[in-house]
TIMI-830159 format. One line per field, with one value per residue (C-alpha): residue number from 1; x, y, z. Coordinates in nm, 2 decimals. Example, Ala and Ser with C-alpha at 12.3 -4.5 7.8 and 13.67 -1.06 7.14 Angstrom:
REM residues 2
resi c(1 2)
X c(1.23 1.37)
Y c(-0.45 -0.11)
Z c(0.78 0.71)
This chain:
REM residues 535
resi c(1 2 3 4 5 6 7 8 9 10 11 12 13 14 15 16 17 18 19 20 21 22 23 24 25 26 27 28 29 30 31 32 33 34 35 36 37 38 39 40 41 42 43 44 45 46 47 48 49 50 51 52 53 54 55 56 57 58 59 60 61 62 63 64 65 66 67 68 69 70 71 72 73 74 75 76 77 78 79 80 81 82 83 84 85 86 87 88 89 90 91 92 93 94 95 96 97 98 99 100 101 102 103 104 105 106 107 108 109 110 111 112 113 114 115 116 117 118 119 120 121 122 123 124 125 126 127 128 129 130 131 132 133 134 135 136 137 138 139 140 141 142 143 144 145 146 147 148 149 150 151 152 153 154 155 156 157 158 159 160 161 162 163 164 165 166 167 168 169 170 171 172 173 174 175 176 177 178 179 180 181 182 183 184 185 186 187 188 189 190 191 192 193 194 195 196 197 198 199 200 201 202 203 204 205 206 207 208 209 210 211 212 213 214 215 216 217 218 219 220 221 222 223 224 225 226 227 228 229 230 231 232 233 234 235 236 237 238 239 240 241 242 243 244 245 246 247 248 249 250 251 252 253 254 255 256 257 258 259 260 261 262 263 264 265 266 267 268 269 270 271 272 273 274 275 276 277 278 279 280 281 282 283 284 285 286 287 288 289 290 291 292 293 294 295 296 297 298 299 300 301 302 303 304 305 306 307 308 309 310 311 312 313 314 315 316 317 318 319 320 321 322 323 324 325 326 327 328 329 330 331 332 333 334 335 336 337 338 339 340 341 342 343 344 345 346 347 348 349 350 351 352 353 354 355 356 357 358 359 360 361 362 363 364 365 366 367 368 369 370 371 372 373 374 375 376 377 378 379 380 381 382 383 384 385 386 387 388 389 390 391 392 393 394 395 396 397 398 399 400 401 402 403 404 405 406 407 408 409 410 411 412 413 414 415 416 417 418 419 420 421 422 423 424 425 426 427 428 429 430 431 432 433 434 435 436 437 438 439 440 441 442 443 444 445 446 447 448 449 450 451 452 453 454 455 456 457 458 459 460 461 462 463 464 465 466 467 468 469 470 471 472 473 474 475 476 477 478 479 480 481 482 483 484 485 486 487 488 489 490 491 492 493 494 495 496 497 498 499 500 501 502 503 504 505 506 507 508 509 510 511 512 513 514 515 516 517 518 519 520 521 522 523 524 525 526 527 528 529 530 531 532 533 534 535)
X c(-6.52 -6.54 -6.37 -6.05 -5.78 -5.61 -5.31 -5.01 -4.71 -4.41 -4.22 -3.85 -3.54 -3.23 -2.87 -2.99 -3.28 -3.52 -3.61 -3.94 -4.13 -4.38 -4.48 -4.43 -4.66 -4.94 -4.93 -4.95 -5.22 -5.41 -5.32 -5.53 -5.82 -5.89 -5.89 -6.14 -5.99 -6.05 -5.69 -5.50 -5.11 -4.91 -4.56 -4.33 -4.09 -3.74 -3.70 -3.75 -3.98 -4.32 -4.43 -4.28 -4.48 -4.20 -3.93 -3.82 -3.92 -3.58 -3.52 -3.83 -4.00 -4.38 -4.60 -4.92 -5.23 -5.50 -5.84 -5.84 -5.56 -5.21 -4.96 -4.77 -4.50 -4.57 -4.57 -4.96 -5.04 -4.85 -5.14 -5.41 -5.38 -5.35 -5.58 -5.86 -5.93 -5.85 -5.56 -5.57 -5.31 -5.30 -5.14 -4.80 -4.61 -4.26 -3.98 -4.08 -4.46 -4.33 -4.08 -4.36 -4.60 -4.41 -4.19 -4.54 -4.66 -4.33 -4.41 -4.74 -4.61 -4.76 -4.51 -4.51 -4.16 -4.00 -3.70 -3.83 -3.65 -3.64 -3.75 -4.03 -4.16 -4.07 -4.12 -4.44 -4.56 -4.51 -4.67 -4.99 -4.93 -4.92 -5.24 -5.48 -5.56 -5.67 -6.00 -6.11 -6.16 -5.91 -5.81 -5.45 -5.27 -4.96 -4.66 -4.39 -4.06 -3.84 -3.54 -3.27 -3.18 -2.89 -2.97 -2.94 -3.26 -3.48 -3.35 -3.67 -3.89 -3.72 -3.69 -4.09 -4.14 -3.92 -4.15 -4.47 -4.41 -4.36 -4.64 -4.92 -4.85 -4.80 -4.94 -5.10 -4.76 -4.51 -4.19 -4.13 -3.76 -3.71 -3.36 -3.09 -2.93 -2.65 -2.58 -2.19 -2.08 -1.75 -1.84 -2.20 -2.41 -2.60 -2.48 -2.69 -2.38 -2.56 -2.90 -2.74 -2.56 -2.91 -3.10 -2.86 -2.82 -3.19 -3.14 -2.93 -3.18 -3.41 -3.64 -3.64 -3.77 -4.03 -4.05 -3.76 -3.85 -3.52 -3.51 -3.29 -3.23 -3.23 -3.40 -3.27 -3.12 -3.28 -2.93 -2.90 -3.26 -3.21 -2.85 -3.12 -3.34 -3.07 -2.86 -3.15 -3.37 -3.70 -3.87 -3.78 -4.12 -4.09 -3.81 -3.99 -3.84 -3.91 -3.74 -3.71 -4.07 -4.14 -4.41 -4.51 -4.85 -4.70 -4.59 -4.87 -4.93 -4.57 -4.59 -4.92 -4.73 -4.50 -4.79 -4.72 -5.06 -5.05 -4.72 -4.83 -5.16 -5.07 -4.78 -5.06 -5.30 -5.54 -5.81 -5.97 -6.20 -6.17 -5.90 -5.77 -5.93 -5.72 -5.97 -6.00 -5.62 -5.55 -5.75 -5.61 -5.27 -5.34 -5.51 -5.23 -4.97 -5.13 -5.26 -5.40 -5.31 -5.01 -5.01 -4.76 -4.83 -4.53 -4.55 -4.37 -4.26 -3.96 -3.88 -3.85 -3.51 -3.64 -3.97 -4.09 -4.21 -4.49 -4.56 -4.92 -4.96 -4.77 -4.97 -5.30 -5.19 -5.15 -5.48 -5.68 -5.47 -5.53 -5.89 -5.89 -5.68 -5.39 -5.04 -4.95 -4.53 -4.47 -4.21 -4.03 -4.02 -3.80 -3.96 -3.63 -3.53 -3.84 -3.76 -3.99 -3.74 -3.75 -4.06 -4.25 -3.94 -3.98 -4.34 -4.40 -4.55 -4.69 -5.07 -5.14 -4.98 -5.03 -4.87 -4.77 -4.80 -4.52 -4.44 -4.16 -4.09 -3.82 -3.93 -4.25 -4.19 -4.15 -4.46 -4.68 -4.47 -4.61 -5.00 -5.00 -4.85 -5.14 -5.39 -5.31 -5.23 -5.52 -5.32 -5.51 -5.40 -5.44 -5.34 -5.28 -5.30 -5.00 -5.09 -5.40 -5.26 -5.01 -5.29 -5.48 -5.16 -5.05 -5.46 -5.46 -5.13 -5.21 -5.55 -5.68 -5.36 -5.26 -4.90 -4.78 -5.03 -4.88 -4.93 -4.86 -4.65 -4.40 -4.45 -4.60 -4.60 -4.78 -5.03 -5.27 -5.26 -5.49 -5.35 -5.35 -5.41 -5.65 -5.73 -5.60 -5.32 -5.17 -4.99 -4.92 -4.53 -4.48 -4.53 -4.57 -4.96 -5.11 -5.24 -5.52 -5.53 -5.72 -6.09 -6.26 -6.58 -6.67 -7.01 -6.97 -7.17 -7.42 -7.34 -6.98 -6.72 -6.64 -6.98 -6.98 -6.68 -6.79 -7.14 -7.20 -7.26 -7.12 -6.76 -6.47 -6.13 -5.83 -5.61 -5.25 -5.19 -5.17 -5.28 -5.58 -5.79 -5.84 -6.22 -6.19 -6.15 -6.35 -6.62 -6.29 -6.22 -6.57 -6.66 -6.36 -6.41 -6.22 -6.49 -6.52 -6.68 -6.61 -6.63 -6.63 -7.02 -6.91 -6.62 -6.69 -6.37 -6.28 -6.16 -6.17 -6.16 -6.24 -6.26 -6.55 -6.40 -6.07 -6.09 -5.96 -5.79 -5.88 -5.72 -5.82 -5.69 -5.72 -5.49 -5.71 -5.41 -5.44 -5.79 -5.68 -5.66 -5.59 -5.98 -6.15 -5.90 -5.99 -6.25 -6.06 -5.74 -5.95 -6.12 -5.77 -5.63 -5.93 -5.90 -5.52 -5.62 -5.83 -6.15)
Y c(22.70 22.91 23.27 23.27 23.54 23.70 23.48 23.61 23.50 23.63 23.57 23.64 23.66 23.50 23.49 23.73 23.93 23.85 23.46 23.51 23.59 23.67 23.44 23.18 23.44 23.44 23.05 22.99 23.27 23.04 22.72 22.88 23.04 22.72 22.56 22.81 23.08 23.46 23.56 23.88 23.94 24.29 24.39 24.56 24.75 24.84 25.15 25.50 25.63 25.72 25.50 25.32 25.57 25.83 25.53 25.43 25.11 24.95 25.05 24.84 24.68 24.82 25.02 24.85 25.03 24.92 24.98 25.30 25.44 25.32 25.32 25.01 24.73 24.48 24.21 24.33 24.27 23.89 23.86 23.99 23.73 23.43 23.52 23.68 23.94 24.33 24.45 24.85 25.08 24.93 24.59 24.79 25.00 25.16 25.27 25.59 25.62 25.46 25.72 26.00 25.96 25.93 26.24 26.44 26.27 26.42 26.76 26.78 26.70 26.34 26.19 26.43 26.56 26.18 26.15 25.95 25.63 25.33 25.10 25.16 25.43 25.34 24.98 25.06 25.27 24.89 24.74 24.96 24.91 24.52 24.50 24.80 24.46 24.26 24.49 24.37 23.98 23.81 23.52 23.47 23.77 23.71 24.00 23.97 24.14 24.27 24.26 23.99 23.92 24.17 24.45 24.76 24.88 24.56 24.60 24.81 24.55 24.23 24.35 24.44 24.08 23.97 24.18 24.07 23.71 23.76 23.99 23.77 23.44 23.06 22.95 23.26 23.38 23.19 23.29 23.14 23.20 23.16 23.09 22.99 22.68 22.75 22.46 22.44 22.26 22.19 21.94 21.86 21.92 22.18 22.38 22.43 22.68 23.00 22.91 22.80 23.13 23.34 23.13 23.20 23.54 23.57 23.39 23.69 23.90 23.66 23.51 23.14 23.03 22.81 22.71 22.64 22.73 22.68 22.78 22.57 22.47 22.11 21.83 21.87 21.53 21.35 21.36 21.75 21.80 21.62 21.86 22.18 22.06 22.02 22.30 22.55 22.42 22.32 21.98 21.78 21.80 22.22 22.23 22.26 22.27 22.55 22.47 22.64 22.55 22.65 22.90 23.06 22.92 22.58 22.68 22.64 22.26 22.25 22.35 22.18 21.82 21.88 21.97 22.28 22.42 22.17 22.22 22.58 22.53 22.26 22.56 22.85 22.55 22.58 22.30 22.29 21.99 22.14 22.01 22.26 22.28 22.36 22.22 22.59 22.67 22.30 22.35 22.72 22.55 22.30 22.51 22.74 22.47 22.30 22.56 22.52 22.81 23.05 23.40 23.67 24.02 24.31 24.47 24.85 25.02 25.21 25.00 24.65 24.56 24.50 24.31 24.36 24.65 24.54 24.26 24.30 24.30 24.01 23.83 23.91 23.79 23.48 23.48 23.58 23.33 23.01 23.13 23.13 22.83 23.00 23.10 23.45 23.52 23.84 24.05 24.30 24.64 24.91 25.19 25.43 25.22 25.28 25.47 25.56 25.27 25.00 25.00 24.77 24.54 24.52 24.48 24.27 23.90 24.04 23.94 24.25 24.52 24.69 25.02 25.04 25.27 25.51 25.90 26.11 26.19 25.89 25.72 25.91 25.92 25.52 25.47 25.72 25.53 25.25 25.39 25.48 25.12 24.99 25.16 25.19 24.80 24.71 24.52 24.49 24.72 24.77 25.12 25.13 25.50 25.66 25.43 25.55 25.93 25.81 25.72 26.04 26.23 26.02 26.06 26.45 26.47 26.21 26.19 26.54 26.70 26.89 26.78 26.95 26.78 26.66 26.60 26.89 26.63 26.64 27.00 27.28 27.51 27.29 27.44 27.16 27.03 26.71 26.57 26.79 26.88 26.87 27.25 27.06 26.95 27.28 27.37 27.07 27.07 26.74 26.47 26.19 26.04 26.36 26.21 26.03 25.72 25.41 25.31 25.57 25.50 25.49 25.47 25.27 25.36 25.13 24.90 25.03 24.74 24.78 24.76 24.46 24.36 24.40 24.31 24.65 25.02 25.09 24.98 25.07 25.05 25.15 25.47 25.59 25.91 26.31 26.41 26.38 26.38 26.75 26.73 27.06 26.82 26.51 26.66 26.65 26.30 26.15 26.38 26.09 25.77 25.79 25.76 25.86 25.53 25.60 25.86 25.92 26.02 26.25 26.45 26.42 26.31 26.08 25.71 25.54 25.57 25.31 25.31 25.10 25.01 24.85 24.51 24.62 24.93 25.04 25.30 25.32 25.57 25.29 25.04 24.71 24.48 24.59 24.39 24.08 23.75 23.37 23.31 23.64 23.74 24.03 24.10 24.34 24.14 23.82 24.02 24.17 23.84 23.70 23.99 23.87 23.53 23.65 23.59)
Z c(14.73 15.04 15.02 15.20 15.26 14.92 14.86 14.73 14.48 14.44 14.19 14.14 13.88 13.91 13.71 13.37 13.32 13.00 13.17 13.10 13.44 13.24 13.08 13.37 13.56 13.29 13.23 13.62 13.64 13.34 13.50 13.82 13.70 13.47 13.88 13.94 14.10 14.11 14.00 13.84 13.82 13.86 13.76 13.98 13.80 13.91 13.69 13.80 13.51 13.62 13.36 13.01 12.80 12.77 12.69 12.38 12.27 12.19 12.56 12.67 12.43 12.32 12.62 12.66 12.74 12.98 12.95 13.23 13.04 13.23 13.02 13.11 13.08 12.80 13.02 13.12 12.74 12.80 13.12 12.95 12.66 12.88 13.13 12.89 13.17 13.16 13.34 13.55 13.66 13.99 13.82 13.70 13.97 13.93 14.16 13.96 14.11 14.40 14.48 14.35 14.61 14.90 14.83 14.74 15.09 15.29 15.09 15.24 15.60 15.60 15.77 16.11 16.07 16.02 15.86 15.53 15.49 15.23 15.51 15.68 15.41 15.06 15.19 15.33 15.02 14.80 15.02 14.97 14.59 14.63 14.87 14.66 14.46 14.69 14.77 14.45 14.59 14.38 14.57 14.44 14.34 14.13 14.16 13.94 14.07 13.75 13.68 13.87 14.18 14.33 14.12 14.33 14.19 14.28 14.69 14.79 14.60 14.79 15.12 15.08 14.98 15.30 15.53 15.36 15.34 15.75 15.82 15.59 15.80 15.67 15.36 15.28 15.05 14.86 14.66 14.30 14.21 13.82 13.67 13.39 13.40 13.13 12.94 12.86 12.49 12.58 12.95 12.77 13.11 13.25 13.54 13.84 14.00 13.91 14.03 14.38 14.42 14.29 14.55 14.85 14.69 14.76 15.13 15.22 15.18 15.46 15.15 15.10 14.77 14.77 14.39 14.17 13.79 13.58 13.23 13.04 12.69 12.76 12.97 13.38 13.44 13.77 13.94 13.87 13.98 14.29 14.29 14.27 14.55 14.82 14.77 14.76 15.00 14.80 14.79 14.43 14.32 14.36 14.11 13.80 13.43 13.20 12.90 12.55 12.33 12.01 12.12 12.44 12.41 12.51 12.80 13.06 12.97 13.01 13.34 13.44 13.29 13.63 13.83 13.90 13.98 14.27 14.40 14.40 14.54 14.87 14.95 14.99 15.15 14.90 14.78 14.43 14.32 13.95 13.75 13.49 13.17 12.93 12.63 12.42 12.45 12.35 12.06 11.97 12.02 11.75 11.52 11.57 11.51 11.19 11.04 10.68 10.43 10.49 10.38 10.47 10.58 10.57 10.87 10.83 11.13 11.25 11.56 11.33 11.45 11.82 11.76 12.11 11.99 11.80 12.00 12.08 11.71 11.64 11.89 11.76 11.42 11.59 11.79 11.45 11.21 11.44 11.46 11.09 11.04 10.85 10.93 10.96 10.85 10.92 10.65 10.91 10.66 10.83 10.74 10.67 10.40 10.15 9.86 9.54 9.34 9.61 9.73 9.44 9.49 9.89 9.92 9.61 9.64 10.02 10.07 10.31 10.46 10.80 10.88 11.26 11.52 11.66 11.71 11.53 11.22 11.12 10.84 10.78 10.44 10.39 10.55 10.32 9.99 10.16 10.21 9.81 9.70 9.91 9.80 9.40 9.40 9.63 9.83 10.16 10.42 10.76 10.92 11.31 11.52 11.31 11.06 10.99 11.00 10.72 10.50 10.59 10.45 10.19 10.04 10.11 9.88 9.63 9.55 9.68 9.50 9.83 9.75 10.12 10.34 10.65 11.02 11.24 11.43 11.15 11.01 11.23 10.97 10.72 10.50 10.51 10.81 10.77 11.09 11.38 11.74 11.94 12.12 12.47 12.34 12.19 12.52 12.69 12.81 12.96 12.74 12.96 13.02 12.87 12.54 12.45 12.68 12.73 12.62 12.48 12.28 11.87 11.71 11.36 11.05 10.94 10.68 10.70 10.61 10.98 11.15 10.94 11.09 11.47 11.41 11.64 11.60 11.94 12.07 12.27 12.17 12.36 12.24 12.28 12.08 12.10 11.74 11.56 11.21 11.11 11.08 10.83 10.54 10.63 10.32 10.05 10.22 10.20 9.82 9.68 9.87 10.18 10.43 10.79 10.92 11.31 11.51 11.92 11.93 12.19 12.04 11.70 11.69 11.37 11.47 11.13 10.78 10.51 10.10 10.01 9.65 9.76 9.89 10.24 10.32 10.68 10.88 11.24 11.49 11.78 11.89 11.82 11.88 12.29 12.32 12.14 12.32 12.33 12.40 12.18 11.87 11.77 11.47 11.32 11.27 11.22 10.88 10.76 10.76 10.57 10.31 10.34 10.24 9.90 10.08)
C-alpha cells in the first residue's frame, strides 16, 4: 500500500453524553488496523482541567496512565485494549492545556500585540494538538470530540473540525456523528426526532455528518433507517446500527457485519486488498463467552459505587480469565463498611481478593482488615499501588507488633512511618502531574514468585502515586517473610513485595492493570487468577 496523506476522523456526540464514542472509536480503530493500516485515536476533551489526574473519580471515571506519564481520560485505556498499541500525551488534549498554552504564548508576547481570540488562536492552538500526530506516519488518525453536540464547552472543538475538514480537502477527513434513538414503550417504535435535530444541530455549525452511528436498544426498522438517511443527509448504507450487546468486545464485528470499515474507507478514498482479520478477537470473544470454571474475586476499593473507576482492572480480569478459560465475577466491597465483626462474613466463600488503588484516607482502615484476613486465611491476594501500601502497614502493625504503623499519607506524625515520601516530594504544593508517572523500570529477583511470573528479571510497569515503601525497615520486612522482590535498580526504590509461604499474596506498587490488553493479558493478572482458581 502506497503512503498517502494522514487521514483524519472525526467523530461526534449527539442527544446525551455517555453513547459510547469510545468504544465505537476503538472498534473502528481495530476494524482498520486488522485492514492494515498505521492507525492511533486521541480524545479531545471539553473540560478545563489540565488533565483528569486532580478529578475525582466519580466525577470521571478512573485516570489512565500512558506509558510517558500523561495522566489521561479512560477512554485511552478503552484504545489501548483494542488496538494493542501504546497511547502518549499527545492522544488526550483538554480545553484546560488548550487554554494553558496559548495564554502562556500571549504572556510571552507571541502573538505581536494581537488581541487573542477563540477563532483564529484557540482554534489554531487545536489544530496543532490534532496534527502533532500525524508526524508520527499514522495514516488514519481517529479524534474523538467529548461530550454532545451544543454544549457550550465543545464550540472551540467543532468549529476546529469545521475549519479542518475545509482546509484538509476531499476525502482526506470525514465526520462520524454518533447518537440515541430513544425507544418509547407506550407507541412501541423508536424515534429518529432527536438524531435529526443533533444532526442539523451540527449543520449549523457548517459540519455535515458523513456517518450515522445510532445507538439504540433495539433493531432500526428499514423504513426508519431510510427516515435517518434523508433527513440527515447520509447515504442508507452510512447509517449504521450500534445497538446494546452484551459486552463491548462484540462490538467491532458488530460494526464490520454492516460494513462499516468500508463505508469508512470509500469516504476518505482509501483502498485495502486485506480483509479484516478479526481471527484472535473471535477466539478471545469465545473463550471469553464460554468460559469453563467460574471463580469470584472481591474487589475492595472506595470508589465501588461508580465502577468506572476500576475499570482497567475490571478489564484485565476479563483479558486474563478468557485467556485462562474461566469467568471472573467481581464482589464490589466498599471499603468504609469493613469492620473487625463483618469482615469474615463479607469476604467469606471469595476465591481471591485484590486491594485497589486510590489516595486519602477514607476507608483505610477497611482495607488493612482486609490485608490481615488475606493473609491469615491465605486467601490469594493481590495488592495494587495503595494496595500494596495497605499491606505494608497492615504487616508493620500485625506481625512486626508496630501497632501505630501507617503511611505518612494518613498520619504525618506517625511513629513508624513504613510508608512515606520520597525527599522530592516533601515540598511539592501543587498536586497535579507531580507524582510518580508513567513507565519506570523494576529488576525482579531471581526465582522470586514474580520473576516466575514474567519469565524476566527486567520489566517496565507504569506508575501513578506520590508515596513510597520506607526502605528503613525492608531488613524487619524480609527477617519475617515479607520480601522485597522488586525494586527500581536505579532508585533503590521498592516496587513489590511477596510472602513465599502463602499461596499468593503479592503487593506491587505499579499499576499492572494499565498494560493489559485484548491481544497480551497481562501475566500478573493471568497468575492471580490461576492462584484464584486453586491451581
Amino acid at each position: 500500500m502506497s503512503k498517502k496523506n494522514t487521514k483524519y476522523i472525526f467523530v461526534t456526540g449527539g442527544v446525551t453524553s455517555s453513547l459510547g464514542k469510545g468504544i465505537v472509536s476503538a472498534s473502528l480503530g481495530l476494524l482498520l488496523k486488522s485492514r492494515g493500516f498505521n492507525v492511533t485515536i486521541q480524545k479531545l476533551d471539553p473540560y478545563i482541567n489540565i488533565d483528569p489526574g486532580t478529578l475525582n473519580p466519580y466525577e470521571h471515571g478512573e485516570c489512565y496512565v500512558t506509558e510517558d506519564g500523561a495522566e489521561t481520560d479512560l477512554d485511552l485505556g478503552h484504545y489501548e485494549r483494542y488496538l494493542d498499541a501504546p497511547t502518549s500525551q499527545n492522544n488526550n488534549v483538554t480545553t484546560g492545556k488548550i487554554y494553558q498554552t496559548v495564554i502562556e504564548k500571549e504572556r510571552k508576547g507571541d502573538f505581536l500585540g494581537k488581541t487573542v481570540q477563540v477563532i483564529p488562536h484557540i482554534t489554531n492552538e487545536i489544530k496543532r494538538r490534532i496534527k502533532i500526530l500525524s508526524k508520527q506516519n499514522y495514516d488514519i488518525i481517529i479524534t474523538e470530540i467529548g461530550g454532545t453536540v451544543g454544549d457550550i464547552e465543545s464550540l472551540p472543538y467543532i468549529e476546529t473540525v469545521r475549519q479542518l475538514k475545509w482546509e484538509l480537502g476531499e476525502n482526506n477527513s470525514m465526520v462520524i456523528h454518533l447518537t440515541l434513538l430513544p425507544y418509547l414503550a407506550s407507541s412501541g417504535e423508536l424515534k429518529t426526532k432527536p438524531s435529526q435535530h443533533s444532526v442539523r444541530q451540527l449543520m449549523e455549525s457548517g459540519i455535515m455528518a458523513d456517518v450515522l452511528v445510532c445507538r439504540t436498544e433495539h433493531k432500526i426498522p428499514k423504513d426508519q433507517r431510510a427516515k435517518l438517511a434523508q433527513f440527515c443527509n447520509v447515504p442508507l448504507d452510512n447509517v449504521i446500527e450500534c445497538k446494546d450487546l452484551d459486552t463491548i468486545y462484540e462490538v467491532p464485528m458488530y460494526l464490520q457485519k454492516q460494513n462499516f470499515d468500508d463505508v469508512v474507507l470509500k469516504e476518505l478514498d482509501l483502498k485495502s486488498d486485506k480483509d479484516a482479520d478479526l481471527k484472535d478477537w473471535k477466539s478471545f470473544l469465545k473463550k471469553f463467552q464460554n468460559p469453563k470454571k467460574s471463580i469470584e474475586i472481591a474487589l475492595v476499593g472506595k470508589y465501588v459505587s461508580l465502577q468506572d473507576s476500576y475499570i482497567s482492572i475490571a478489564e484485565a480480569f476479563k483479558h486474563a480469565g478468557a485467556d485462562l478459560e474461566t469467568e471472573v465475577k467481581v464482589r464490589w466491597v466498599y471499603s468504609g463498611d469493613l469492620t473487625a465483626d463483618n469482615i469474615k462474613e463479607t469476604l467469606k466463600d471469595v476465591d481471591g481478593i485484590l486491594v485497589a488503588p486510590g489516595f486519602g484516607d477514607r476507608g483505610i482502615e477497611g482495607k488493612v482488615l482486609t490485608a490481615q484476613y488475606a493473609r491469615e486465611n491465605k486467601v490469594p491476594m493481590l495488592g495494587i499501588c495503595l494496595g500494596m501500601q495497605i499491606m505494608t502497614i497492615e504487616f508493620a502493625r500485625n506481625v512486626l507488633g508496630y501497632a501505630k504503623a501507617n503511611s505518612m499519607e494518613f498520619d504525618t506524625s506517625t511513629e513508624h512511618p513504613v510508608i512515606s515520601l520520597m525527599e522530592e516530594q516533601k515540598n511539592v504544593v501543587d498536586k497535579g502531574g507531580t507524582m510518580r508517572l508513567g513507565a519506570w523500570k523494576c529488576a525482579l529477583k531471581n526465582g522470586s514468585k514474580l520473576n516466575e511470573i514474567y519469565g524476566a528479571k527486567n520489566i517496565t510497569e507504569r506508575h501513578r502515586h506520590r508515596y513510597e515503601f520506607n526502605s528503613e525497615y525492608i531488613g524487619e520486612f524480609e527477617k519475617n517473610g515479607f520480601l522485597a522482590t522488586g525494586t527500581n535498580p536505579e532508585t533503590g526504590l521498592v516496587e513489590a513485595l511477596e510472602m513465599p509461604d502463602h499461596p499468593f499474596y503479592i503487593g506491587v506498587q505499579y499499576h499492572p492493570e494499565y498494560k493489559s490488553t485484548v491481544a497480551t493479558p497481562h501475566p500478573l493478572f493471568r497468575a492471580f487468577i490461576k492462584a484464584c482458581t486453586g491451581k
